[in-house]
PDB file of N, CA, C and O in Angstrom:
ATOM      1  N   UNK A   1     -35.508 -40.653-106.463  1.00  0.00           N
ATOM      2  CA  UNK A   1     -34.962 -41.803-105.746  1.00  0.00           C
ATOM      3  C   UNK A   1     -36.083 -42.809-105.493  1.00  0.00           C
ATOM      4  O   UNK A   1     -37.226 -42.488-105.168  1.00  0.00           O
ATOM      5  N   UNK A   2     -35.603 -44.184-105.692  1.00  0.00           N
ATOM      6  CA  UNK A   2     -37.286 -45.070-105.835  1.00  0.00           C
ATOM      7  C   UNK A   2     -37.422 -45.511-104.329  1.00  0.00           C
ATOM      8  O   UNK A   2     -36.549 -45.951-103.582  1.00  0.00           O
ATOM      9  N   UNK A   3     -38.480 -45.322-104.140  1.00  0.00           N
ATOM     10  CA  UNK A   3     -38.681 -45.899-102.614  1.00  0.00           C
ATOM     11  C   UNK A   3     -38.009 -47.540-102.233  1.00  0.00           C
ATOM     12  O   UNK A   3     -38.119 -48.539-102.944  1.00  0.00           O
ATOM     13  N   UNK A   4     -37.262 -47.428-100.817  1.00  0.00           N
ATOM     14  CA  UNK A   4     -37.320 -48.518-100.267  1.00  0.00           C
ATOM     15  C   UNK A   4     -38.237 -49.581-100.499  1.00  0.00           C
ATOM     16  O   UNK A   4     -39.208 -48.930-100.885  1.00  0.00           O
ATOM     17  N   UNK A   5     -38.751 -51.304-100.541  1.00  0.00           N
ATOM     18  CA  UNK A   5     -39.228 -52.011-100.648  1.00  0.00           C
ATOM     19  C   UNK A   5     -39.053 -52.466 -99.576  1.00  0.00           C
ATOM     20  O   UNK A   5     -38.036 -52.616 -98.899  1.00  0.00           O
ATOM     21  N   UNK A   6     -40.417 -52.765 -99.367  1.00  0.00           N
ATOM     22  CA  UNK A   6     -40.250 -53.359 -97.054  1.00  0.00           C
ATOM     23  C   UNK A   6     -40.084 -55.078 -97.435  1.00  0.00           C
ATOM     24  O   UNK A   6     -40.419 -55.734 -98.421  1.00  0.00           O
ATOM     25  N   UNK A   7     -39.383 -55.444 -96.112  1.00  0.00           N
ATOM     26  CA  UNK A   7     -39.376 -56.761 -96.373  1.00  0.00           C
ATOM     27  C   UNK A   7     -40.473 -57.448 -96.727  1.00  0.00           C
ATOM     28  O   UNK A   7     -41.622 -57.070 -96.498  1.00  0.00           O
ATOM     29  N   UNK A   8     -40.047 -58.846 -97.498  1.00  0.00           N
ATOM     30  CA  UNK A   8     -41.181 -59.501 -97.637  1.00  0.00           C
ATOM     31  C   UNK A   8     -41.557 -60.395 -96.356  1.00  0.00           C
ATOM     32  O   UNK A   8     -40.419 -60.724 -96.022  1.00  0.00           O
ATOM     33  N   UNK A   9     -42.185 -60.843 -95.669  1.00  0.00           N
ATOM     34  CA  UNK A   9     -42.709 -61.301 -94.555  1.00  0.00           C
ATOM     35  C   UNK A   9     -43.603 -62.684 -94.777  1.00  0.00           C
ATOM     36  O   UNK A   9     -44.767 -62.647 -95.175  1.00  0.00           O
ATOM     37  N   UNK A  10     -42.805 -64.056 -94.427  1.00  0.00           N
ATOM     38  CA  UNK A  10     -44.147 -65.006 -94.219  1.00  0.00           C
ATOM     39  C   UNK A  10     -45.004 -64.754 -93.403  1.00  0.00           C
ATOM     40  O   UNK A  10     -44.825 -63.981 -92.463  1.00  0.00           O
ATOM     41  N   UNK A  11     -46.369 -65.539 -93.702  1.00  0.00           N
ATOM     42  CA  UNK A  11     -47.232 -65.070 -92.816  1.00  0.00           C
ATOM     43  C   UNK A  11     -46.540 -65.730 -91.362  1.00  0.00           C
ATOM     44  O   UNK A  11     -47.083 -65.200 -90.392  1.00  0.00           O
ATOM     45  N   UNK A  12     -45.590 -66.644 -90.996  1.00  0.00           N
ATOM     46  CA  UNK A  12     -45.356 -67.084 -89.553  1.00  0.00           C
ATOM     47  C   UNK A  12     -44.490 -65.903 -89.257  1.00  0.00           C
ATOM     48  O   UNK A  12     -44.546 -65.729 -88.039  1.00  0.00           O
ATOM     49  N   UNK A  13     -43.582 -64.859 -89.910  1.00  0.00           N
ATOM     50  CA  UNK A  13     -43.589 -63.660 -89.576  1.00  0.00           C
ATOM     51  C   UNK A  13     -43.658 -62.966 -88.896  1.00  0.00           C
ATOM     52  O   UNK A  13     -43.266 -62.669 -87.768  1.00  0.00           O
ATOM     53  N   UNK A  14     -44.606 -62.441 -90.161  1.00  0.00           N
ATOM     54  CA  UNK A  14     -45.870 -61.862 -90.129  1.00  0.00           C
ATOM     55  C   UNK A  14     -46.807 -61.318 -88.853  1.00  0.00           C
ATOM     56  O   UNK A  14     -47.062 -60.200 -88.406  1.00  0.00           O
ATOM     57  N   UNK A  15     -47.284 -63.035 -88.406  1.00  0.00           N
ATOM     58  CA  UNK A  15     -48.062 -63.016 -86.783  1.00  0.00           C
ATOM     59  C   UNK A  15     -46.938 -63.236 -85.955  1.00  0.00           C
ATOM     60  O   UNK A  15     -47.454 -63.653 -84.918  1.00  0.00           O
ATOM     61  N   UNK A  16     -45.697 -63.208 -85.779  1.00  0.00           N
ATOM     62  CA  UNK A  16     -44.815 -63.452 -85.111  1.00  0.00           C
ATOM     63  C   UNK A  16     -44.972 -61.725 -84.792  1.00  0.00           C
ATOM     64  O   UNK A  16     -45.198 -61.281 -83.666  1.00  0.00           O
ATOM     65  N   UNK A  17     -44.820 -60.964 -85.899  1.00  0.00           N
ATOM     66  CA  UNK A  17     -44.321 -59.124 -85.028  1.00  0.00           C
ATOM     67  C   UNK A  17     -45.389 -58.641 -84.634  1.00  0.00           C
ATOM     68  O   UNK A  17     -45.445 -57.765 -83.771  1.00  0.00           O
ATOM     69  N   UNK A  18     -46.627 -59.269 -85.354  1.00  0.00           N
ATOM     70  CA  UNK A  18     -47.731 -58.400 -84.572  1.00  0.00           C
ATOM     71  C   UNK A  18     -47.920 -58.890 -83.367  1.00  0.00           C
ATOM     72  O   UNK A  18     -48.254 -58.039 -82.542  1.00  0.00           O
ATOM     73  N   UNK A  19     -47.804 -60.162 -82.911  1.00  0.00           N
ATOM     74  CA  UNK A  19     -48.040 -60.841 -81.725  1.00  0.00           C
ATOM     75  C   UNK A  19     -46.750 -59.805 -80.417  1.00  0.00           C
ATOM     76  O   UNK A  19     -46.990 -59.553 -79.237  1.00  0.00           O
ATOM     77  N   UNK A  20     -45.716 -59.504 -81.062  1.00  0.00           N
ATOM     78  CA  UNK A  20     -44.494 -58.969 -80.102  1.00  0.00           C
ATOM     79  C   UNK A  20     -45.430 -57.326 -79.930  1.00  0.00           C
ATOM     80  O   UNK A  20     -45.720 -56.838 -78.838  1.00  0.00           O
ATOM     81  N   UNK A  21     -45.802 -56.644 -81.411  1.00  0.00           N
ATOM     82  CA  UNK A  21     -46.325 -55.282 -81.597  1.00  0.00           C
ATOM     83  C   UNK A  21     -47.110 -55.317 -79.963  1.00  0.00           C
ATOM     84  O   UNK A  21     -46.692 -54.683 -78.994  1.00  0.00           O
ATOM     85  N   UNK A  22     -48.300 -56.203 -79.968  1.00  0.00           N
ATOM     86  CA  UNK A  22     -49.434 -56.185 -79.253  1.00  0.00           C
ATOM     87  C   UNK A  22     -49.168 -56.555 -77.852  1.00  0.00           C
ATOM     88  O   UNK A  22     -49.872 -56.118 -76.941  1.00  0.00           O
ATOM     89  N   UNK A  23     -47.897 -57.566 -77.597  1.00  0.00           N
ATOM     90  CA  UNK A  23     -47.830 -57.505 -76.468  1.00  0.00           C
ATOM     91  C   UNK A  23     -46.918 -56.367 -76.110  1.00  0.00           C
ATOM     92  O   UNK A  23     -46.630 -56.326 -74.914  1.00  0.00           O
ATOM     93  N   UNK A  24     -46.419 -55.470 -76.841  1.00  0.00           N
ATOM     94  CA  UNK A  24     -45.229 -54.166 -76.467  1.00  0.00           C
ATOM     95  C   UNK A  24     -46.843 -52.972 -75.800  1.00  0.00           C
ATOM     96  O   UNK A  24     -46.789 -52.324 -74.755  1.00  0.00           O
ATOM     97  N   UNK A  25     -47.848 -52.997 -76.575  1.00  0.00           N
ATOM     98  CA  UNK A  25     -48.743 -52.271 -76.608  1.00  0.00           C
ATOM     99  C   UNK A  25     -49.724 -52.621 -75.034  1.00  0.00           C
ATOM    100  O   UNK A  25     -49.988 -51.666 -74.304  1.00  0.00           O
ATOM    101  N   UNK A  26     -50.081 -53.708 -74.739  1.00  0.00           N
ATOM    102  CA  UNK A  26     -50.191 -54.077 -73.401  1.00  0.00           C
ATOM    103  C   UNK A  26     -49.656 -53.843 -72.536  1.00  0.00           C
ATOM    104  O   UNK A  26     -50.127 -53.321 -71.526  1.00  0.00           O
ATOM    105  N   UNK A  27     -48.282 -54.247 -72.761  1.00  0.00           N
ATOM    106  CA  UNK A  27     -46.768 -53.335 -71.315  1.00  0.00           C
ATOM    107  C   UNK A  27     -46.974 -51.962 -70.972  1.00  0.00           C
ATOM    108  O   UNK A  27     -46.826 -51.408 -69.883  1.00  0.00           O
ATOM    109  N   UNK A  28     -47.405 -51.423 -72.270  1.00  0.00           N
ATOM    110  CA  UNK A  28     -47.486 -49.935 -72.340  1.00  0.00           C
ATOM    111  C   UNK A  28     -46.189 -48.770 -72.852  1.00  0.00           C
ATOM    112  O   UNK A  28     -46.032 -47.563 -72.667  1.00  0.00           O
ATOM    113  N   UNK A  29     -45.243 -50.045 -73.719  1.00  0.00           N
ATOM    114  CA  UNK A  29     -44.151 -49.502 -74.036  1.00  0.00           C
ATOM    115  C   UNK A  29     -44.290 -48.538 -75.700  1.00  0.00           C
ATOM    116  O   UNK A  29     -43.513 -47.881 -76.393  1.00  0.00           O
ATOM    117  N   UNK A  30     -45.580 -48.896 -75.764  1.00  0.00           N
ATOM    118  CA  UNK A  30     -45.756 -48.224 -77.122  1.00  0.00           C
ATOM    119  C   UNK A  30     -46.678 -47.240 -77.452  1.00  0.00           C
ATOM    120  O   UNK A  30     -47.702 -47.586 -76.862  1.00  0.00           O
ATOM    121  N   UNK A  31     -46.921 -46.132 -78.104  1.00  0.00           N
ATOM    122  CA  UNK A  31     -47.384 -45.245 -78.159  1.00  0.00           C
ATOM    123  C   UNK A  31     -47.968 -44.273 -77.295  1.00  0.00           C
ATOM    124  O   UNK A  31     -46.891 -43.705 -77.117  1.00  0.00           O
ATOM    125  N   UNK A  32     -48.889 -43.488 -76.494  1.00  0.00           N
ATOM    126  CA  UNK A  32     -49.082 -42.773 -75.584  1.00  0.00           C
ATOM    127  C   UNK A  32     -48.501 -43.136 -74.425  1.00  0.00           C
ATOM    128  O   UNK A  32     -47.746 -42.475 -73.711  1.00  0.00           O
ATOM    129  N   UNK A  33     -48.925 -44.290 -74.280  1.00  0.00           N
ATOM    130  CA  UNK A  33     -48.125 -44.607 -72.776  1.00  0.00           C
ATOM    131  C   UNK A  33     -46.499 -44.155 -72.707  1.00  0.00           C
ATOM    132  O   UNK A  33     -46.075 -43.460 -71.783  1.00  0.00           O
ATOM    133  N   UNK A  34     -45.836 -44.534 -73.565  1.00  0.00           N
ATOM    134  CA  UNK A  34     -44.623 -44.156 -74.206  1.00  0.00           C
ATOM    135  C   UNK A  34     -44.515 -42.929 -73.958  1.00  0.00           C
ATOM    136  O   UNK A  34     -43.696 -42.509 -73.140  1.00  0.00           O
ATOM    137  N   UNK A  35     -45.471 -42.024 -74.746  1.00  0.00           N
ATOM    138  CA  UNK A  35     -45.056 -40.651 -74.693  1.00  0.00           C
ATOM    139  C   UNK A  35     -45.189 -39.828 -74.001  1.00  0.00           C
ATOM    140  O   UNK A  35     -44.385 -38.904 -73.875  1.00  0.00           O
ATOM    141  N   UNK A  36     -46.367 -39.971 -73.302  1.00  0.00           N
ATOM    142  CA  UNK A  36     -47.032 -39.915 -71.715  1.00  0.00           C
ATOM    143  C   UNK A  36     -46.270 -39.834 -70.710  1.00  0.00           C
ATOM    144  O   UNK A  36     -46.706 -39.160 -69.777  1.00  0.00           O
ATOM    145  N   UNK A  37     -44.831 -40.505 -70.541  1.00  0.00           N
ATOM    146  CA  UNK A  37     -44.414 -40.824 -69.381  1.00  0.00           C
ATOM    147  C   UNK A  37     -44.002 -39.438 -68.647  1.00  0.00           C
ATOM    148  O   UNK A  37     -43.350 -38.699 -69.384  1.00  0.00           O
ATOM    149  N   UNK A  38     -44.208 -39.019 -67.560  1.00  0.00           N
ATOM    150  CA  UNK A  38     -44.116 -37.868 -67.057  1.00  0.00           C
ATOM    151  C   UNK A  38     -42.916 -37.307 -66.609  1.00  0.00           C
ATOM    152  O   UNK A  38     -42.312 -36.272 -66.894  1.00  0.00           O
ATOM    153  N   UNK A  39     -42.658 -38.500 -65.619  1.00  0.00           N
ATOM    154  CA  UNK A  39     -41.463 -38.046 -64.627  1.00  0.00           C
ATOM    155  C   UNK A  39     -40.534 -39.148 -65.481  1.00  0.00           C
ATOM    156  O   UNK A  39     -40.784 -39.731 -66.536  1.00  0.00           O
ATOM    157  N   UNK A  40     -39.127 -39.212 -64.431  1.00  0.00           N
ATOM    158  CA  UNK A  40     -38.038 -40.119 -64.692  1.00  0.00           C
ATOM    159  C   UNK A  40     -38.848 -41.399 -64.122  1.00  0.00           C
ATOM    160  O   UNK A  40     -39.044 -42.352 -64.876  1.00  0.00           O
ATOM    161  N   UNK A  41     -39.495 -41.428 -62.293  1.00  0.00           N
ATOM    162  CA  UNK A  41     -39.300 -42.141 -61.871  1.00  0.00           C
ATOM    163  C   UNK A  41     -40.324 -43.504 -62.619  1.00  0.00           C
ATOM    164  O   UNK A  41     -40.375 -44.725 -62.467  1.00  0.00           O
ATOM    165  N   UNK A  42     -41.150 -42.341 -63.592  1.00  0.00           N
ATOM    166  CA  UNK A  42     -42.106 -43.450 -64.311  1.00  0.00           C
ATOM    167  C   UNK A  42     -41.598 -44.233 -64.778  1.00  0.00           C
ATOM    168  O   UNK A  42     -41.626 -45.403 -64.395  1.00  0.00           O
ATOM    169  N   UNK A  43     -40.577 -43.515 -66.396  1.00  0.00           N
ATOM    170  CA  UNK A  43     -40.012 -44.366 -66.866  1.00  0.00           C
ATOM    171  C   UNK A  43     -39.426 -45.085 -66.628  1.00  0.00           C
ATOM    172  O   UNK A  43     -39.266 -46.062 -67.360  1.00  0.00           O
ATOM    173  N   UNK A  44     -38.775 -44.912 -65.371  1.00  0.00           N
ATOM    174  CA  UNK A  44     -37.650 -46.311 -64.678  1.00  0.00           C
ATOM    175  C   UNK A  44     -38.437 -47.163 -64.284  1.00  0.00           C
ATOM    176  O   UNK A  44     -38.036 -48.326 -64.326  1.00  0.00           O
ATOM    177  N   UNK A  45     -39.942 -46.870 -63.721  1.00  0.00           N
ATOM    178  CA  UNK A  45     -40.619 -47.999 -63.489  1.00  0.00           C
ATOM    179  C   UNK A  45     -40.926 -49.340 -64.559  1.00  0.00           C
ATOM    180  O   UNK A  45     -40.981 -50.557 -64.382  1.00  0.00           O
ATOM    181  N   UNK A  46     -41.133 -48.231 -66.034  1.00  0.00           N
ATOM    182  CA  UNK A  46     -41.419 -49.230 -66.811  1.00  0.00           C
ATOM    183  C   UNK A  46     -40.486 -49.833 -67.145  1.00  0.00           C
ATOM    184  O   UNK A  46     -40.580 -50.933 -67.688  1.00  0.00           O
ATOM    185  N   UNK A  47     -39.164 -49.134 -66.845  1.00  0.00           N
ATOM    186  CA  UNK A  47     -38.039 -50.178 -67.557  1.00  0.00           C
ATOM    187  C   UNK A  47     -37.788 -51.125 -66.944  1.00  0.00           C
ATOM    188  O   UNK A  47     -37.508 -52.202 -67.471  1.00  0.00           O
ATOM    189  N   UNK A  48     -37.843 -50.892 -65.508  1.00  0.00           N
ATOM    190  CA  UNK A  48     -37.771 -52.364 -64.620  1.00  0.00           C
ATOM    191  C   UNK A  48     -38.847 -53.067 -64.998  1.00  0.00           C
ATOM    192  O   UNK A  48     -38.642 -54.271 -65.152  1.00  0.00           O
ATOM    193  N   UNK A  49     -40.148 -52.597 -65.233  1.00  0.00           N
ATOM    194  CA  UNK A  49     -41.288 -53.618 -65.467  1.00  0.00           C
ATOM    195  C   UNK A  49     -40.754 -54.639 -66.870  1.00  0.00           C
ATOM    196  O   UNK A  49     -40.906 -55.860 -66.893  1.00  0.00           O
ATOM    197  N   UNK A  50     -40.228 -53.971 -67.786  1.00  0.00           N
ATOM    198  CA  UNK A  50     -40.128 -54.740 -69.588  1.00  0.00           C
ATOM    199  C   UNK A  50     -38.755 -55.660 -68.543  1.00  0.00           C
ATOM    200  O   UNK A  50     -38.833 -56.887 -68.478  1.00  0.00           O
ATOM    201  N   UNK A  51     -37.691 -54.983 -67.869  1.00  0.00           N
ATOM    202  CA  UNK A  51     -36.717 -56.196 -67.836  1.00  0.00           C
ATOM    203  C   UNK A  51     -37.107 -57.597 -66.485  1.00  0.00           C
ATOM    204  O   UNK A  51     -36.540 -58.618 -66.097  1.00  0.00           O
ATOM    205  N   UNK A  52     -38.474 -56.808 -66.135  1.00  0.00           N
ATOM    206  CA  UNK A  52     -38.529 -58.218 -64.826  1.00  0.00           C
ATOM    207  C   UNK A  52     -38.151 -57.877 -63.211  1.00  0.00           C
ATOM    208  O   UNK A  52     -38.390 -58.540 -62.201  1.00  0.00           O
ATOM    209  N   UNK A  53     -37.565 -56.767 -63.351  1.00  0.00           N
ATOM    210  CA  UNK A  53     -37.215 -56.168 -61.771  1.00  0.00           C
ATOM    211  C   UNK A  53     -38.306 -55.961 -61.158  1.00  0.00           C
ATOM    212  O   UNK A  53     -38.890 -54.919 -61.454  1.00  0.00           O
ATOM    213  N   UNK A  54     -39.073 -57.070 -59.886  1.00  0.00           N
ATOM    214  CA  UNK A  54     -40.269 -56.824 -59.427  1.00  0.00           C
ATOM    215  C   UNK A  54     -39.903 -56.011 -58.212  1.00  0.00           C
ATOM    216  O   UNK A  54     -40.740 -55.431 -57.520  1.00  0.00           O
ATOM    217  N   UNK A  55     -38.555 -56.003 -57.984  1.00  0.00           N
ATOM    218  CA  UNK A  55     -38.387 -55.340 -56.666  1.00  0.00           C
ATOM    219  C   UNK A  55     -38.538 -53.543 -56.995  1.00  0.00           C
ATOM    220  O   UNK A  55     -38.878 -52.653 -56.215  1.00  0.00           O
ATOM    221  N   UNK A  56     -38.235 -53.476 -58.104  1.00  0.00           N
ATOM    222  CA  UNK A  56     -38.032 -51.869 -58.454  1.00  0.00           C
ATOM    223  C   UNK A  56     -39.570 -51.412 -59.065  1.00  0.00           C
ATOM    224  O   UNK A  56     -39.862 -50.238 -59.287  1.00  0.00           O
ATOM    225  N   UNK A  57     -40.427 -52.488 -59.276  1.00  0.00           N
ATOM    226  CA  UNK A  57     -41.670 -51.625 -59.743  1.00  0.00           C
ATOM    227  C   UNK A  57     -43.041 -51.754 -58.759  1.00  0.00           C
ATOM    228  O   UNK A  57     -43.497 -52.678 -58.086  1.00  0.00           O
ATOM    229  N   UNK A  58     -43.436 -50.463 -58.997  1.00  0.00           N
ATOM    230  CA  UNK A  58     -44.745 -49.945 -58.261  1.00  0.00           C
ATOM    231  C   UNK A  58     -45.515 -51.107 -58.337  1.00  0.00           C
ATOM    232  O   UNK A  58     -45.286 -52.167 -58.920  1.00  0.00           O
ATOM    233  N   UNK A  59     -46.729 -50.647 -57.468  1.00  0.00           N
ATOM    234  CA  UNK A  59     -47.564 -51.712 -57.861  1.00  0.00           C
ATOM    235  C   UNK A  59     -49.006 -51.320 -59.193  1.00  0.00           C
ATOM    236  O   UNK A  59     -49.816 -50.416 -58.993  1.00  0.00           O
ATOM    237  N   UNK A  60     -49.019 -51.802 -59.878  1.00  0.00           N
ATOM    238  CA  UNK A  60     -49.906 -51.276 -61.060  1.00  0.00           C
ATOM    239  C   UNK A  60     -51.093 -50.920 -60.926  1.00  0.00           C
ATOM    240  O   UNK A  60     -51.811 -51.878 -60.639  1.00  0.00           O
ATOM    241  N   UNK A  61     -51.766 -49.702 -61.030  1.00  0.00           N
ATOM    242  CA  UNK A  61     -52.842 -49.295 -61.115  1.00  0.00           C
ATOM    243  C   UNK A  61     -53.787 -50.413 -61.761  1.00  0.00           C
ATOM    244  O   UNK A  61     -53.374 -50.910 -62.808  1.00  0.00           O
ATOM    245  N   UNK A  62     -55.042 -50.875 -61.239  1.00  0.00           N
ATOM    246  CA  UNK A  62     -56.054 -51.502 -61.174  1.00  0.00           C
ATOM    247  C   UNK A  62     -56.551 -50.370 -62.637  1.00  0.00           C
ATOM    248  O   UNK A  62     -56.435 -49.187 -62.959  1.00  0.00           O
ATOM    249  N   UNK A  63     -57.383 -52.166 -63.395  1.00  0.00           N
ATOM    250  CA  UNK A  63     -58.075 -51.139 -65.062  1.00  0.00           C
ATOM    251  C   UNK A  63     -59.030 -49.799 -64.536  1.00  0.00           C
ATOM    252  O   UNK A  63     -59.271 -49.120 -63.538  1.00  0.00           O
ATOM    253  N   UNK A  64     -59.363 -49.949 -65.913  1.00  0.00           N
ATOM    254  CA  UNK A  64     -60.583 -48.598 -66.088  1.00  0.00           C
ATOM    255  C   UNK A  64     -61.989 -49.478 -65.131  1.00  0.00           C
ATOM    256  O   UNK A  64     -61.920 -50.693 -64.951  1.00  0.00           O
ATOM    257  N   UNK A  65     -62.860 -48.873 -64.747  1.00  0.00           N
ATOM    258  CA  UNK A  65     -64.351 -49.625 -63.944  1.00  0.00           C
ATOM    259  C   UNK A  65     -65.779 -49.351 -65.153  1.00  0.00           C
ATOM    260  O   UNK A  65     -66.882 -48.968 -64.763  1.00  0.00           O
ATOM    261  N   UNK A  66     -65.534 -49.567 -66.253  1.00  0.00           N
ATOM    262  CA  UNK A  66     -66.182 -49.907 -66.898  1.00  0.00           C
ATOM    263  C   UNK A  66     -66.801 -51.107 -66.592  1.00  0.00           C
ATOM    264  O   UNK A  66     -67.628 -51.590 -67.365  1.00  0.00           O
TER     265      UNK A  66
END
């Protein structure tokens, strides 16, 4: 069976999904953070965080002190 062919992509695209990729990756909706999530009440945090509910989310841990 011949492999799928991925879309072709202009480059305005292109930097259009990586720009969405990178800010999904900042939120923390993507990869470890993602998989990481422990409890329920985490994940509900983040889901209120991606839809804007400031009343339903924690307040965010301060970065690394590097």
């Amino acid at each position: 069976m011949p492999k799928p062919k991925a879309p072709v992509l202009t480059p305005d695209q292109k930097a259009r999904a990586i720009d969405q990729r990178n800010k999904e990756a900042r939120k923390g909706l993507r990869g470890v953070a993602r998989l990481n999530a422990k409890t329920v009440a985490d994940a509900e945090a983040r889901v209120a965080r991606h839809f804007g509910l400031a009343e339903l989310t924690p307040p965010k841990p301060k970065g690394g002190t590097r």
